[in-house]
N, C-alpha and C positions, 0 to 999 in steps of 0.2 A: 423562393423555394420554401416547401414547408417542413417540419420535421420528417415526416414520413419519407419524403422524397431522398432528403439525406441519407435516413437509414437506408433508404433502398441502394444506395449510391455505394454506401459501406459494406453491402451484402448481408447486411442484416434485418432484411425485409421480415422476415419473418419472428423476429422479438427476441431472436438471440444476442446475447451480450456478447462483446468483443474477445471473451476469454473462452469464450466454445469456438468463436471463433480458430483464436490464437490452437488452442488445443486437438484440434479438429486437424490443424496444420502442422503441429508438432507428430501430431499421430500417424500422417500420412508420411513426412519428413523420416520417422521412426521407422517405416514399414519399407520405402525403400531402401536406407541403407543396410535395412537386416538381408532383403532380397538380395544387394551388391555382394554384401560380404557373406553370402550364401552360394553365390555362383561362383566368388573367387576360391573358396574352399573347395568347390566341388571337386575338383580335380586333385586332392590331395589326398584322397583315398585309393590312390593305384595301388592293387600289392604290385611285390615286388618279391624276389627269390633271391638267395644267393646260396652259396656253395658252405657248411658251418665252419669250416677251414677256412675262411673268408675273417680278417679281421673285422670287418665292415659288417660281420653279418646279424648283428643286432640280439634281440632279447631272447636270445635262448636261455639262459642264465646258467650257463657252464661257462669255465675259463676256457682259454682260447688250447691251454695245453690239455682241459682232459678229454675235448672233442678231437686233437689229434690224435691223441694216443687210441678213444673209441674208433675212430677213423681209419687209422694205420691198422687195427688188429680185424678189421672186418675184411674180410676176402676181395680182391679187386680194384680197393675204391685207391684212388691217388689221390692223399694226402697231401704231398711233400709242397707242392707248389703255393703259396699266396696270391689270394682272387682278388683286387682292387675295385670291384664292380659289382653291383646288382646281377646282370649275366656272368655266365665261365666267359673265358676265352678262346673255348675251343670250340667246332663246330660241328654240329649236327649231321653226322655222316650217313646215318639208319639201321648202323651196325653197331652194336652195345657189345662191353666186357659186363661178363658175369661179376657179380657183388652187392655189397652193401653201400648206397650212396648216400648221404645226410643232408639236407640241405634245409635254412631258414628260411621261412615265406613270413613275410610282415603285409598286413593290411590295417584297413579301418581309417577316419577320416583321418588320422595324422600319423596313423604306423603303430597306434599303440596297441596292439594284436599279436601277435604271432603265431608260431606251428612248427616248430621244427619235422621236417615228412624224412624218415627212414627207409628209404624203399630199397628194395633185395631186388635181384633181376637175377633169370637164369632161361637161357635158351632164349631174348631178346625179350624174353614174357616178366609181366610184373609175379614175384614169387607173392609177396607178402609184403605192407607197410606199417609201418608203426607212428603214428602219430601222438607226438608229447603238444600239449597247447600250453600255451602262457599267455592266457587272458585277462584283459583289465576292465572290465565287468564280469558280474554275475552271467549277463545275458551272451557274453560271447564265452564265458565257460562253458555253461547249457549246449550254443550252437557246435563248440571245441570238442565235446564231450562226443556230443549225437553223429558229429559225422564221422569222428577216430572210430567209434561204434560201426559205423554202416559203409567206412571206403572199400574193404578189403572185398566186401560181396559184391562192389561195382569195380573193380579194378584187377584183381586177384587172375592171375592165367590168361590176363588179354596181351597184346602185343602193347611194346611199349611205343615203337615209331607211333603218331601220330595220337596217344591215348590223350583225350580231352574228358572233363568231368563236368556235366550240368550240376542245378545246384542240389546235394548232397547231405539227406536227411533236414532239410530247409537251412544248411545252412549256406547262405551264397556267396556270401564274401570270404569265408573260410576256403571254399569248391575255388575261388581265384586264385585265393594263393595259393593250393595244390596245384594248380594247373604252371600255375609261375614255375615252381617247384618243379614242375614234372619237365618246364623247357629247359632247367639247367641240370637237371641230371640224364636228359637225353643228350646234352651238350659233354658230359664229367662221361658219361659213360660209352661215349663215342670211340670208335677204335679208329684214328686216324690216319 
């Protein structure tokens, strides 16, 4: 065998040394386990919704007593009860009481977002919402910002059975978690 023949043997036919080699395989070695632990993530961007009477209900950044007492003095809403879960407990009837409902929507790849959604109902119609955001970027303050701006002219006087939001002033992961939001307070506002 001659020299050449060996390099060829070694995959180094073409004059690269063994450390482009080596490197060439760390890189690709590199590439899929960023692809693995990219697909495992994926799925850890769900929002989620809960009720802010909800000990569980994440970063709103109020204490758990001054959202009941906000709670308890808005017209309608039933406070009194503890939510142990992302959904209410109660179900979806298509019949709403009038009031003021509050509820925390978390998204983004690990929940670190939020939105507290305010939303008024009267006559089964959304009256008015008020959106507070607690965002952990610049860029999700921006998106927090533009859609607290632009929900009320997409949601304002429609009914509330069945109301779903596409995505709103571009922001789309924010429009998820209203939407979360909007299935627990058709659940809270249910007349059962």
């Amino acid at each position: 065998m001659s020299d050449g023949s060996a390099l060829q043997h070694d995959g180094l036919a073409d004059g690269g040394s063994p450390s482009k080699s080596r490197t060439l395989k760390s890189v690709t070695v590199a590439a899929a386990g960023l692809i693995a632990a990219t697909t495992l993530l994926a799925g850890c961007g769900e929002p989620k919704a809960a009720p802010m009477n909800d000990e569980y209900a994440g970063n709103s950044g109020e204490t758990e007593k001054s959202q009941e007492s906000e709670s308890q003095s808005s017209s309608g809403s039933d406070s009194s009860s503890k939510r142990k879960s992302t959904t209410s407990d109660k179900k979806d009837t298509g019949n709403y009481k009038d009031g003021t409902y509050s509820i925390n929507g978390q998204y983004g790849p690990v929940g670190e977002d939020s939105i507290d959604v305010h939303l008024t109902i009267a006559d089964q119609k959304v009256e008015k919402v008020e959106i507070v955001g607690h965002p952990f970027t610049t860029i999700s303050k921006n998106h927090q910002n533009d859609f607290a701006e632009a929900i009320n002219g997409v949601v304002d006087g429609k009914p509330l059975k069945d109301l779903k939001v596409d995505k709103v002033a571009g922001a789309s992961w924010t429009s998820d978690a209203f939407n979360k939001a909007l299935e627990v307070v058709r659940q809270e506002a249910s007349i059962q």
